[in-house]
N, CA, C, O and CB atoms as a CASP TS submission, in Angstrom:
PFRMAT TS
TARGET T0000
AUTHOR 0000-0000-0000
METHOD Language model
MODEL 1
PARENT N/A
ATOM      1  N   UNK     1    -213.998 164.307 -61.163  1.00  0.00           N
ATOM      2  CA  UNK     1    -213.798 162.923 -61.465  1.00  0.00           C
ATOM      3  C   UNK     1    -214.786 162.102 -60.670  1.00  0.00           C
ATOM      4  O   UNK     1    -215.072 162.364 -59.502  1.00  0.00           O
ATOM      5  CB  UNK     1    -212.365 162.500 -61.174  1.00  0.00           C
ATOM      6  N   UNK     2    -215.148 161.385 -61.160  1.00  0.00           N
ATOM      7  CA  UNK     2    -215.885 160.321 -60.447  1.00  0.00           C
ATOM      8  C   UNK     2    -216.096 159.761 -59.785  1.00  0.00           C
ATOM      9  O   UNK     2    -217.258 159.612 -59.406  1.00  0.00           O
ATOM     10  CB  UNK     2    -216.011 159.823 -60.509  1.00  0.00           C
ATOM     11  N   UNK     3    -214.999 159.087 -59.236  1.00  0.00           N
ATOM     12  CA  UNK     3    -213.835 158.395 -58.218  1.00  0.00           C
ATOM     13  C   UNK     3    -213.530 158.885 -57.065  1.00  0.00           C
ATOM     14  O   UNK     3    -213.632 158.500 -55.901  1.00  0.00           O
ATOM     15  CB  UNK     3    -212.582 158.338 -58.718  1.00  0.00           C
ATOM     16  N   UNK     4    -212.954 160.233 -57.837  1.00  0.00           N
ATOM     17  CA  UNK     4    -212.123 160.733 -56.613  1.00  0.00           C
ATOM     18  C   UNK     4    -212.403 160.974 -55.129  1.00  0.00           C
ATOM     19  O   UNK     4    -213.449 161.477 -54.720  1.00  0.00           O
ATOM     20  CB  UNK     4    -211.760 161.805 -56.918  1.00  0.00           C
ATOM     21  N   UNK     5    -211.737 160.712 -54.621  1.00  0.00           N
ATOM     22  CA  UNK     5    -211.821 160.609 -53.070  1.00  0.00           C
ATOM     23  C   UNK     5    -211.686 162.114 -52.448  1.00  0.00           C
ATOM     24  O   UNK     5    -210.746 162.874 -52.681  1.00  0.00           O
ATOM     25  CB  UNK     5    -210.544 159.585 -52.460  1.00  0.00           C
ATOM     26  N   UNK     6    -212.757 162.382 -51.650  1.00  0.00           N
ATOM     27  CA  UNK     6    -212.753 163.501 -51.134  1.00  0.00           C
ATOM     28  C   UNK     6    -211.504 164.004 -50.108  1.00  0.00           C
ATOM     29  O   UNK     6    -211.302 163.315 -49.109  1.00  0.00           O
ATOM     30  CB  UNK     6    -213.944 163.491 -50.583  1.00  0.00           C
ATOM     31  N   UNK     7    -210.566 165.338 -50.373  1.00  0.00           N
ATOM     32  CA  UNK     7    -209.930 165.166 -49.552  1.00  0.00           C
ATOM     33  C   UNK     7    -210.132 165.770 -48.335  1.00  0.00           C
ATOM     34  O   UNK     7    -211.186 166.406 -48.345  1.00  0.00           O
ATOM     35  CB  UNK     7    -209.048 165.289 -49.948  1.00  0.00           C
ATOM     36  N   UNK     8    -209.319 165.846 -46.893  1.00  0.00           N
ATOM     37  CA  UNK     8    -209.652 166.606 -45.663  1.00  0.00           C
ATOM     38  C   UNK     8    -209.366 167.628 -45.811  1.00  0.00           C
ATOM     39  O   UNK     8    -209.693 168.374 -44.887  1.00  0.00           O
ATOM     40  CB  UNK     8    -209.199 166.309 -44.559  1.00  0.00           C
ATOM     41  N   UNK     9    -208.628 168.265 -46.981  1.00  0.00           N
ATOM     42  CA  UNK     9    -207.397 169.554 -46.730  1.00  0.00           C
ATOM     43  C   UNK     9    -208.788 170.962 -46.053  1.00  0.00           C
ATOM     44  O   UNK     9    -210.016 171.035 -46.085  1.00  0.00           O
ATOM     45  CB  UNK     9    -206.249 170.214 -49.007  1.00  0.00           C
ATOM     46  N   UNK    10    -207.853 171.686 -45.609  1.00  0.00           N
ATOM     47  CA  UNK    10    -208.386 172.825 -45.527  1.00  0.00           C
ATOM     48  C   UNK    10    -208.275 174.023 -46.220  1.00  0.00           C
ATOM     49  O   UNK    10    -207.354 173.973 -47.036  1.00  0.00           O
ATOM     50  CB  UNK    10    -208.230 173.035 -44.660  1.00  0.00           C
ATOM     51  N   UNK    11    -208.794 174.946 -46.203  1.00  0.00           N
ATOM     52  CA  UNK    11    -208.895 176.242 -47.522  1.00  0.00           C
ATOM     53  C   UNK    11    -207.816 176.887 -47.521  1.00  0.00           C
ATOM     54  O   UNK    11    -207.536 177.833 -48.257  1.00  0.00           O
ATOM     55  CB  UNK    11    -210.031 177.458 -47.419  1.00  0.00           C
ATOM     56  N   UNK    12    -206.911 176.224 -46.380  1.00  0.00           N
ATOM     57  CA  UNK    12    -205.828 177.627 -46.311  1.00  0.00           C
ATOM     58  C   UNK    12    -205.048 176.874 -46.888  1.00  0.00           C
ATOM     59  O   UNK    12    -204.325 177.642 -47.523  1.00  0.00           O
ATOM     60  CB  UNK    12    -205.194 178.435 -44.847  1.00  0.00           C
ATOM     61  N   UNK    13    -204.664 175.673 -47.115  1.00  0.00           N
ATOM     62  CA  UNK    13    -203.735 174.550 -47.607  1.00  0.00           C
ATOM     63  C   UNK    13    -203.969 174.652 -48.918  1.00  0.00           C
ATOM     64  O   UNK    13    -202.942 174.861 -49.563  1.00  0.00           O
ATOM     65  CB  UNK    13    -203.968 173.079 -47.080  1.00  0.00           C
ATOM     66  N   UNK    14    -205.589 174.533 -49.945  1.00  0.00           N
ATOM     67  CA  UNK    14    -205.234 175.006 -51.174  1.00  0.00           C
ATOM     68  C   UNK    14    -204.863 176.555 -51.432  1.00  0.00           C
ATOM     69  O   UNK    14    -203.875 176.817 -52.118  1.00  0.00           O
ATOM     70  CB  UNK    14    -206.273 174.651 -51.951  1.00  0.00           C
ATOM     71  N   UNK    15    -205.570 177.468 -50.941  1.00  0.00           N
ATOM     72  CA  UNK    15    -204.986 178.743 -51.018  1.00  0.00           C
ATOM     73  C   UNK    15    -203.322 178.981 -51.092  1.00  0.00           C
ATOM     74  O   UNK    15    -202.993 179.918 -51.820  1.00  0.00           O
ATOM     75  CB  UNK    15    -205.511 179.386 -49.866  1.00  0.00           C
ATOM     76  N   UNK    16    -202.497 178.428 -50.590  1.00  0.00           N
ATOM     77  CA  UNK    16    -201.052 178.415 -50.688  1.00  0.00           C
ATOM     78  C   UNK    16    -201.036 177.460 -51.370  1.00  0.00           C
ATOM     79  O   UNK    16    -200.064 177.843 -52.020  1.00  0.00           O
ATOM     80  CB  UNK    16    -200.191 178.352 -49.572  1.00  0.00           C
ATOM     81  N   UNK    17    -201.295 176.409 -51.859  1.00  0.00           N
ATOM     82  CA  UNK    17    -200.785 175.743 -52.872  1.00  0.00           C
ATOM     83  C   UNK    17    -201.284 176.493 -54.418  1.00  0.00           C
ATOM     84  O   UNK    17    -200.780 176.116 -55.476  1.00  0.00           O
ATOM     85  CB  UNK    17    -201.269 174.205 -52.642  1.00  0.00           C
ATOM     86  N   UNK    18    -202.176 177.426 -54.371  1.00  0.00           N
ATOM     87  CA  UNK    18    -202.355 178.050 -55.539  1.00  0.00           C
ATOM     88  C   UNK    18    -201.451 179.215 -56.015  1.00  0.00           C
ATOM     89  O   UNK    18    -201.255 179.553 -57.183  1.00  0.00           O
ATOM     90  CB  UNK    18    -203.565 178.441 -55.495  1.00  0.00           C
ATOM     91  N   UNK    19    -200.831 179.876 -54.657  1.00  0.00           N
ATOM     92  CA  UNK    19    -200.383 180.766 -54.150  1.00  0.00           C
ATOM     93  C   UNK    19    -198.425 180.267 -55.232  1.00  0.00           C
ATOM     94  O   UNK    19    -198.017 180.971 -56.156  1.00  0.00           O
ATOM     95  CB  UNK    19    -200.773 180.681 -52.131  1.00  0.00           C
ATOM     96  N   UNK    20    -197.634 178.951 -54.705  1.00  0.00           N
ATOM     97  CA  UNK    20    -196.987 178.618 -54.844  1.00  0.00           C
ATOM     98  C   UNK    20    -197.031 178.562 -56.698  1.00  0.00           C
ATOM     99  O   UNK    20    -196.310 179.257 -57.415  1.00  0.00           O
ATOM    100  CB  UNK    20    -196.951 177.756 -53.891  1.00  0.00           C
ATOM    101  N   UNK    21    -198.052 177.567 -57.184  1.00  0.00           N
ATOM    102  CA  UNK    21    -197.970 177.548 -58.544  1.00  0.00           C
ATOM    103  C   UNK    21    -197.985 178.668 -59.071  1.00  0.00           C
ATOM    104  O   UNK    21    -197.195 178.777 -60.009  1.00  0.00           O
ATOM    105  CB  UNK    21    -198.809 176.893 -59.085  1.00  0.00           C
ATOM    106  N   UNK    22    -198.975 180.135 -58.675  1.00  0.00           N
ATOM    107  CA  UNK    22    -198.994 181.319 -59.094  1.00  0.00           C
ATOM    108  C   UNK    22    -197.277 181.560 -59.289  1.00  0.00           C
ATOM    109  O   UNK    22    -196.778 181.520 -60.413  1.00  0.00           O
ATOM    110  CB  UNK    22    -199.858 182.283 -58.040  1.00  0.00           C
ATOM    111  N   UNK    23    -196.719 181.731 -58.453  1.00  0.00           N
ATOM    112  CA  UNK    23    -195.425 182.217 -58.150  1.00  0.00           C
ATOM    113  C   UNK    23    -194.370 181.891 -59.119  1.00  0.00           C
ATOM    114  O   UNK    23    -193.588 182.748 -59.530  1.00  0.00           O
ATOM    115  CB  UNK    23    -195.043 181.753 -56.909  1.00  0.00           C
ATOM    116  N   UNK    24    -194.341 180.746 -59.463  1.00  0.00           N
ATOM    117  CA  UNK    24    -193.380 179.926 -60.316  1.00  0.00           C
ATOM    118  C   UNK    24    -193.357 181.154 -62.110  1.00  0.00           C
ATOM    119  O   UNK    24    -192.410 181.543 -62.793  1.00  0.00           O
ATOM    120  CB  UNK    24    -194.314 177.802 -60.530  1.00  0.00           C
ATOM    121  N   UNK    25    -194.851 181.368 -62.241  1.00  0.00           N
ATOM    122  CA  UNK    25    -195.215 181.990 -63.366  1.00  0.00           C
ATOM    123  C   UNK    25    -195.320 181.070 -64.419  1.00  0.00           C
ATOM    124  O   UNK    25    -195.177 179.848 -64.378  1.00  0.00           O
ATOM    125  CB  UNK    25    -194.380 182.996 -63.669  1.00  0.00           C
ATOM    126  N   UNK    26    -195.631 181.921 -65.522  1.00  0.00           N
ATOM    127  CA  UNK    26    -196.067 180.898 -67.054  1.00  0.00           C
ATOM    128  C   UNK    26    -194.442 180.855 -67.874  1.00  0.00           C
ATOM    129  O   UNK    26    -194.032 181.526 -68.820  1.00  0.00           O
ATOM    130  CB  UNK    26    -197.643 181.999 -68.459  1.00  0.00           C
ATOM    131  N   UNK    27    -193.785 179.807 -67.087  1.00  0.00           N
ATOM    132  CA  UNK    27    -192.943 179.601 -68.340  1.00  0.00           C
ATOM    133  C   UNK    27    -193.029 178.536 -69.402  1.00  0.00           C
ATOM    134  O   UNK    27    -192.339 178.350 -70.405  1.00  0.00           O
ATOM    135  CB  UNK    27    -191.770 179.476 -67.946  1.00  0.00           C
ATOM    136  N   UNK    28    -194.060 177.891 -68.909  1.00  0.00           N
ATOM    137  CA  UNK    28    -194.705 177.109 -70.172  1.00  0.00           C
ATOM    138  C   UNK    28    -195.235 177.810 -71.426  1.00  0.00           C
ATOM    139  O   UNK    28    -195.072 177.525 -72.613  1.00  0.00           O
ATOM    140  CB  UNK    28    -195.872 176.368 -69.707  1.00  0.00           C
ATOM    141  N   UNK    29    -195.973 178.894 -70.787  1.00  0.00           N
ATOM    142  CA  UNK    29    -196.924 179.246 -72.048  1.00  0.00           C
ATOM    143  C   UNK    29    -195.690 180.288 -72.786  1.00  0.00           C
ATOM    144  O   UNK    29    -195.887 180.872 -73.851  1.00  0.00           O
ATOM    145  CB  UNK    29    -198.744 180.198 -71.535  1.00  0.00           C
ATOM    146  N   UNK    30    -194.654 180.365 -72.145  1.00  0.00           N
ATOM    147  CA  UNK    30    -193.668 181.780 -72.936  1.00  0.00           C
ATOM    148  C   UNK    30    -193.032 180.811 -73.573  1.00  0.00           C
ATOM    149  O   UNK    30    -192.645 181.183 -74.681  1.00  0.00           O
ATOM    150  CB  UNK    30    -192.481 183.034 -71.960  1.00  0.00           C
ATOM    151  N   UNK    31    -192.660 179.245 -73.199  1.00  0.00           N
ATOM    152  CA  UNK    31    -191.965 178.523 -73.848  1.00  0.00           C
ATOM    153  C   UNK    31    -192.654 178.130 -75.309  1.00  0.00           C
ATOM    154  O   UNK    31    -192.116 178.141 -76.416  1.00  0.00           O
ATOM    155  CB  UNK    31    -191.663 177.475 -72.979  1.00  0.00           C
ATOM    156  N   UNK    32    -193.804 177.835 -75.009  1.00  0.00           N
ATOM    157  CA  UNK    32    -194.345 177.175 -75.994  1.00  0.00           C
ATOM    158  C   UNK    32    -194.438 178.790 -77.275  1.00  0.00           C
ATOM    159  O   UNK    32    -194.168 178.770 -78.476  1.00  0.00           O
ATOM    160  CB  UNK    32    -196.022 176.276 -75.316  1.00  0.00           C
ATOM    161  N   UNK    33    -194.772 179.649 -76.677  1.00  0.00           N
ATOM    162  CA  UNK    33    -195.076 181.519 -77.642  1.00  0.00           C
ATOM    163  C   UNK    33    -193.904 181.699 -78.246  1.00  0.00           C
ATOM    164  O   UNK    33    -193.848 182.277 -79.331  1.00  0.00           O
ATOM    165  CB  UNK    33    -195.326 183.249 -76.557  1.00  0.00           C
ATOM    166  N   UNK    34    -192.888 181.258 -77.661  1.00  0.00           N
ATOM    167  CA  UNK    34    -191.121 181.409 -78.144  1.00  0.00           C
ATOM    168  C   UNK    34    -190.890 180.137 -78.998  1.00  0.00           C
ATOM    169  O   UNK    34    -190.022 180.518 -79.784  1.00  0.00           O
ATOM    170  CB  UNK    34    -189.810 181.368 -76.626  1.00  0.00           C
ATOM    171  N   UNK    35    -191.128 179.022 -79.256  1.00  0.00           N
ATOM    172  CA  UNK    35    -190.929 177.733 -79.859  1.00  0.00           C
ATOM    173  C   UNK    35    -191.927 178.346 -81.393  1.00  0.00           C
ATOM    174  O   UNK    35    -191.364 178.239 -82.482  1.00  0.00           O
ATOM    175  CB  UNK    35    -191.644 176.140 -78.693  1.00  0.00           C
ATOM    176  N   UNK    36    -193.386 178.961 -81.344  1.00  0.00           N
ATOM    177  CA  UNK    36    -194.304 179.200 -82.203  1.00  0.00           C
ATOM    178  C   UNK    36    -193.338 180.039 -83.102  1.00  0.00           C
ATOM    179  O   UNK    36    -192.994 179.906 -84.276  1.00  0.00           O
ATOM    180  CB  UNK    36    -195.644 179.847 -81.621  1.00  0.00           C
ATOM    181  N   UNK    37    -192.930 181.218 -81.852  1.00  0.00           N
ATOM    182  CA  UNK    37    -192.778 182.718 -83.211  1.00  0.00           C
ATOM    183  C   UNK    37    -191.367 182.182 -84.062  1.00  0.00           C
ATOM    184  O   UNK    37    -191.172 182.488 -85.239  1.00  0.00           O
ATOM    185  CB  UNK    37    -192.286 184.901 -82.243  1.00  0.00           C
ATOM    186  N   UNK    38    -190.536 181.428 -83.345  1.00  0.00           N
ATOM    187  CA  UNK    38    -189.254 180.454 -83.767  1.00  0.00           C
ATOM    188  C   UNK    38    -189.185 179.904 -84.929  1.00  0.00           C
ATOM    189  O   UNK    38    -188.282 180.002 -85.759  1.00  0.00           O
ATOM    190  CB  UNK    38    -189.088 179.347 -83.005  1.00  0.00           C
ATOM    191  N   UNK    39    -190.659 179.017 -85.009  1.00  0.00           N
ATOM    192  CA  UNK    39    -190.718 178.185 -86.080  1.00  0.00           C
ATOM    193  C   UNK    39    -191.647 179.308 -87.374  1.00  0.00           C
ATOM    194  O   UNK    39    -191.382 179.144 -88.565  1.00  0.00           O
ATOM    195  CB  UNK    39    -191.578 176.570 -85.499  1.00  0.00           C
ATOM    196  N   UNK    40    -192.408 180.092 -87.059  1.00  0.00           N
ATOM    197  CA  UNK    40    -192.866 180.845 -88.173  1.00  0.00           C
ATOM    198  C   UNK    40    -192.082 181.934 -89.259  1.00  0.00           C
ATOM    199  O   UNK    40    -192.388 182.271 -90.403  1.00  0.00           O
ATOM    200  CB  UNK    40    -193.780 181.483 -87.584  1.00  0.00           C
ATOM    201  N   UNK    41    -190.563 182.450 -88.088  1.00  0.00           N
ATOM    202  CA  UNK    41    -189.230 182.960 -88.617  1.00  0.00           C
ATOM    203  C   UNK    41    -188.795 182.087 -89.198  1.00  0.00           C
ATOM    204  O   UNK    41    -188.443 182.443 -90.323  1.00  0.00           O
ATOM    205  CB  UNK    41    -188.266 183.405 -87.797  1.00  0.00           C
ATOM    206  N   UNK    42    -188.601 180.893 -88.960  1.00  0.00           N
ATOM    207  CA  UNK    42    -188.106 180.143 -89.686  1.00  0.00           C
ATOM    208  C   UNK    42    -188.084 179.722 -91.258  1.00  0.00           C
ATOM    209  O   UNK    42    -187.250 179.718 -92.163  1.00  0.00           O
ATOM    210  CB  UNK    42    -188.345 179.501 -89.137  1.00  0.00           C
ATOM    211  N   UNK    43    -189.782 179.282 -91.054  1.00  0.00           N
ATOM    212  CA  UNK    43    -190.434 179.218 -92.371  1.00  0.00           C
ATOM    213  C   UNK    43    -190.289 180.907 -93.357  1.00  0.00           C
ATOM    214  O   UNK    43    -190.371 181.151 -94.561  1.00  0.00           O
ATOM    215  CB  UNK    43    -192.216 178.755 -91.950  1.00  0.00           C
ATOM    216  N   UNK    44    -190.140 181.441 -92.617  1.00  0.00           N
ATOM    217  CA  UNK    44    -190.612 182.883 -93.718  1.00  0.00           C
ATOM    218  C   UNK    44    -188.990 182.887 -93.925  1.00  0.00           C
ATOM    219  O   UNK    44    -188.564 182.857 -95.080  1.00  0.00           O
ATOM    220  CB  UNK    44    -191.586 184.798 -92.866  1.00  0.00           C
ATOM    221  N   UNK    45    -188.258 182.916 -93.040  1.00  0.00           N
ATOM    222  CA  UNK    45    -186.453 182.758 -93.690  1.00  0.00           C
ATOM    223  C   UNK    45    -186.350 181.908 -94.625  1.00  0.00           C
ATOM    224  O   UNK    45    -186.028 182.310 -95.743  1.00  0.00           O
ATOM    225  CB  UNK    45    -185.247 182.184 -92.669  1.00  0.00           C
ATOM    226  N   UNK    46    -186.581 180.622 -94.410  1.00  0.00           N
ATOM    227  CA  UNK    46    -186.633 179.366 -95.522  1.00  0.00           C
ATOM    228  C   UNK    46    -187.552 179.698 -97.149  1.00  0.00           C
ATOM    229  O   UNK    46    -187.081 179.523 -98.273  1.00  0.00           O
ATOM    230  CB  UNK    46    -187.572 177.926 -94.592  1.00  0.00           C
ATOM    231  N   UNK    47    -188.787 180.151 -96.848  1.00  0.00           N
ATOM    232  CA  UNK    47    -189.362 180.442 -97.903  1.00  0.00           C
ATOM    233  C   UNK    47    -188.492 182.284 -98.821  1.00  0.00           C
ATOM    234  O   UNK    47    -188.483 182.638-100.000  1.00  0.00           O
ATOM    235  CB  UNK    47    -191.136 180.454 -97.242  1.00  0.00           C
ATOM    236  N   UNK    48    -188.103 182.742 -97.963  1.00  0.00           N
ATOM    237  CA  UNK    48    -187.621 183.992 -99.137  1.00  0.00           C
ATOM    238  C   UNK    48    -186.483 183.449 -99.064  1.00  0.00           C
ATOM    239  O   UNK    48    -185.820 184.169 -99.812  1.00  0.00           O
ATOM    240  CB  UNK    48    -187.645 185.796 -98.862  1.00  0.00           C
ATOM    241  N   UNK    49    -185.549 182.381 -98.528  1.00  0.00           N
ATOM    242  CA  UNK    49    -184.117 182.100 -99.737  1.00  0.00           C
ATOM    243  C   UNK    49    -184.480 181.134-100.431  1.00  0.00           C
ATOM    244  O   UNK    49    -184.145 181.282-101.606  1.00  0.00           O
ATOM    245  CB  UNK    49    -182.539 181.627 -99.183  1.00  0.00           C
ATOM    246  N   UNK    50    -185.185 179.922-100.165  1.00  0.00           N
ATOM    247  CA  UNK    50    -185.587 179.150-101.634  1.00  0.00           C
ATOM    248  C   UNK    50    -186.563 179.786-102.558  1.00  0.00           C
ATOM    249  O   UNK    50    -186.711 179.223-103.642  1.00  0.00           O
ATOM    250  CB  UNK    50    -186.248 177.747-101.381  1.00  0.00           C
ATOM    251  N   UNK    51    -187.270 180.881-102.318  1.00  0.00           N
ATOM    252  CA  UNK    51    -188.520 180.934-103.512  1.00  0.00           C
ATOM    253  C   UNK    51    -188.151 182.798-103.487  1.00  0.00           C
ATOM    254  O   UNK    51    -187.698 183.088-104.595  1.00  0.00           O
ATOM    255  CB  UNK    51    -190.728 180.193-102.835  1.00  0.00           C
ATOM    256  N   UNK    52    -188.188 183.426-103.027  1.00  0.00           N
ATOM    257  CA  UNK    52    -187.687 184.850-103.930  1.00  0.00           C
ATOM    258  C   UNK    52    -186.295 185.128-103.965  1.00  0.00           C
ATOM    259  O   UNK    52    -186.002 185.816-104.943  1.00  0.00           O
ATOM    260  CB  UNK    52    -188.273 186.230-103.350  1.00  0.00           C
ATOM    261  N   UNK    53    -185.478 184.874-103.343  1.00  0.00           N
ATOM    262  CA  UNK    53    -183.746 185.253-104.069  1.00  0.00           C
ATOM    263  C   UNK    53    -183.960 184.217-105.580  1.00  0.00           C
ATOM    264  O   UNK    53    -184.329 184.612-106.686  1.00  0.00           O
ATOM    265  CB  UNK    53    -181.874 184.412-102.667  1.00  0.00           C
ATOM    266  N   UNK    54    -183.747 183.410-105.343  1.00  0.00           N
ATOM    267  CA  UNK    54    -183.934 182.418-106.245  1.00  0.00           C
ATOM    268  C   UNK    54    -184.536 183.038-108.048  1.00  0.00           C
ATOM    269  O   UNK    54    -184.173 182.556-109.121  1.00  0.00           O
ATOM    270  CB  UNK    54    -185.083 181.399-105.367  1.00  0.00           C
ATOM    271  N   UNK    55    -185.298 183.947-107.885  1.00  0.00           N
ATOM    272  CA  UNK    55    -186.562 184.606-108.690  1.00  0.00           C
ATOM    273  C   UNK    55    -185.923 185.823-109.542  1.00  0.00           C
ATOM    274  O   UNK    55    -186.478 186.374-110.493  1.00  0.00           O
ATOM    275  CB  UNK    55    -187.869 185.251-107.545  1.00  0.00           C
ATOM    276  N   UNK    56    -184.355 186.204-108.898  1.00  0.00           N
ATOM    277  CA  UNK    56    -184.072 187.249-109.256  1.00  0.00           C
ATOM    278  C   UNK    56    -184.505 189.254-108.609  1.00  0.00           C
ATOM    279  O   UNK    56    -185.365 189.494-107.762  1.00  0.00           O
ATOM    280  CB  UNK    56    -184.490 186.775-110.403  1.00  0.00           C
ATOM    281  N   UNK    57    -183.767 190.177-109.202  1.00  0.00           N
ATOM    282  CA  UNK    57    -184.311 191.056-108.911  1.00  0.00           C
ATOM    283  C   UNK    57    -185.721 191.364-109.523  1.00  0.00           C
ATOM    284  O   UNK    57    -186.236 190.714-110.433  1.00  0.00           O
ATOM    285  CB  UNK    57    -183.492 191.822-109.040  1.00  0.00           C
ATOM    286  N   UNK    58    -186.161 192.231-109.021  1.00  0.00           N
ATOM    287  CA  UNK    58    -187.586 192.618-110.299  1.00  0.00           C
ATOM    288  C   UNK    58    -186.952 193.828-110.765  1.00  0.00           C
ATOM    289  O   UNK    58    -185.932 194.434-110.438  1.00  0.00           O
ATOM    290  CB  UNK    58    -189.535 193.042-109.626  1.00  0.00           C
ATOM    291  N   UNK    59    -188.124 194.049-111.877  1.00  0.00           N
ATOM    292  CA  UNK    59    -187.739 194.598-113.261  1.00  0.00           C
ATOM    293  C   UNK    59    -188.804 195.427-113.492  1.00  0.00           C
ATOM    294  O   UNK    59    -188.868 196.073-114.538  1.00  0.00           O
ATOM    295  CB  UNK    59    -187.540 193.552-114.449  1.00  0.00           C
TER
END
């Protein structure tokens, strides 16, 4: 950034603060992978009871 103001920290202060976020883990990105595969079941449930039951058996 442009702006930003240089800070004093030292290497060991970001090193544990990277350390901490590491730790927590990705439950964002599993949230958001679980919300995706959610909504694509969805659609494929929605699309074979309105458009192939609907159609009959085949013949």
């Amino acid at each position: 950034m442009l702006n930003s103001e240089v800070s004093e920290s030292s290497g060991a202060d970001d090193e544990q603060a990277v350390r901490d976020v590491v730790a927590c883990g990705p439950h964002g990105a599993l949230t958001v992978a679980g919300l995706a595969t959610a909504i694509v079941v969805g659609l494929w449930l929605a699309f074979y009871l309105l458009v192939f039951l609907p159609r009959g058996a085949l013949q």
